[in-house]
N, C-alpha and C positions, 0 to 999 in steps of 0.2 A: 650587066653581067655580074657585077659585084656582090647584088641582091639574090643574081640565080642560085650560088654556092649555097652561100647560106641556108637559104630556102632548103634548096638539096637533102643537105646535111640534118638538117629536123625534118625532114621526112623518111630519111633513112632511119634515123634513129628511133622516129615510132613508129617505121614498120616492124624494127626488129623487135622492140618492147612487144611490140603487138602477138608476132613469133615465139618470143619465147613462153606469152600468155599460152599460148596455143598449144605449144608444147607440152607443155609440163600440165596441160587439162585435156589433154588427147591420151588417156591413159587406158580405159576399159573399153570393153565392148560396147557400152552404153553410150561412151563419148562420141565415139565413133558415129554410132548410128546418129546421132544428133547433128553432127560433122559432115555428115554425107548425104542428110533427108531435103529435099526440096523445100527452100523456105516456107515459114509457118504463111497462110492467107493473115494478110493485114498486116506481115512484119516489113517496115518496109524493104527493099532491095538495095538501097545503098547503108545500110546500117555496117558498119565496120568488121562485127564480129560474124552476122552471118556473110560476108565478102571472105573474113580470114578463113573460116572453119570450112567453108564449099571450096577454097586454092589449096587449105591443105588436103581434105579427101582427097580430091580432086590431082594434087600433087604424088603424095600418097600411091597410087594408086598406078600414074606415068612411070614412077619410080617404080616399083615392082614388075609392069611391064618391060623397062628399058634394063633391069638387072637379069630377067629371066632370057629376055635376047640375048645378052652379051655371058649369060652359064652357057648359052647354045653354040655361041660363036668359039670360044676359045675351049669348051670343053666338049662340045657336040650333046651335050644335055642341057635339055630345059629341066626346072626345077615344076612348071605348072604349063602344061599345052593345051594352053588360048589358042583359040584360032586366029590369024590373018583379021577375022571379017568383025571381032568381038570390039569392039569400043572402050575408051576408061568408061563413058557411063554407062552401057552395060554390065561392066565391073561392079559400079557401084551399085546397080541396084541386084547383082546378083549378089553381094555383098547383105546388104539389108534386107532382105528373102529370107538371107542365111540366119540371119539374127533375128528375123520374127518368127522363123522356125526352130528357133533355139534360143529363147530368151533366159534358159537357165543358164546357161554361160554370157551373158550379160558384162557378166564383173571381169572373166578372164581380159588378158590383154586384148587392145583393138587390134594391131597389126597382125599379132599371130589370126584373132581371126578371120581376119580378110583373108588371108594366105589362106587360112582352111578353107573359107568358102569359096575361092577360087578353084584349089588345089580338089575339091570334090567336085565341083561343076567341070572341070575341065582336066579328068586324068590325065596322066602317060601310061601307053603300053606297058607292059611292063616284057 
């Protein structure tokens, strides 16, 4: 037991180094799509970086779903009407649709353009 803490503790600690890498390189639309593309053929699959950058898309992405529920619940608006049946990876890859159909905005921020590509694949009445 003595050993388990320890242990713990350095791995908390480079997960979150690993987190803030990720962070602070999740900036454009570019990263993003890199972030959320299905690993390259021959990269391995336990490699760290493509593990972090596919939790946070993938994270990413929950996140926006569970904030658009809860604009619904307390304010009776959703901000993006996904349907029920639509997936996070559905998301993603409506997402990277979005940005191979629009690679001039490459550079704008990534999360705005996730929300844009949501937000047009899936209006609100208005």
């Amino acid at each position: 037991m003595r050993c388990f803490l320890p242990a713990l503790i350095v791995i908390a600690l480079s997960v979150t180094g690993l987190n803030a890498q990720m962070a602070q390189g999740l900036v454009t639309g570019a990263d993003w799509v890199k972030a959320c593309q299905e690993p390259q053929p021959g990269k391995p699959l336990n490699d760290p970086l493509v593990i972090a950058r596919s939790g946070y898309c993938v994270g990413f992405i929950t996140g926006v779903f569970m904030t658009n529920g809860m604009a619904k619940q307390m304010n009776g608006k959703q901000l993006i009407c996904i349907p029920p049946a639509i997936t996070v990876d559905d998301a993603r890859k409506i997402f990277l649709k979005f940005m191979k159909d629009h690679p001039e905005r490459a550079q704008e921020p990534g999360p705005g353009l996730l929300l844009a590509s949501l937000a047009l694949a899936f209006p609100c009445a208005r």
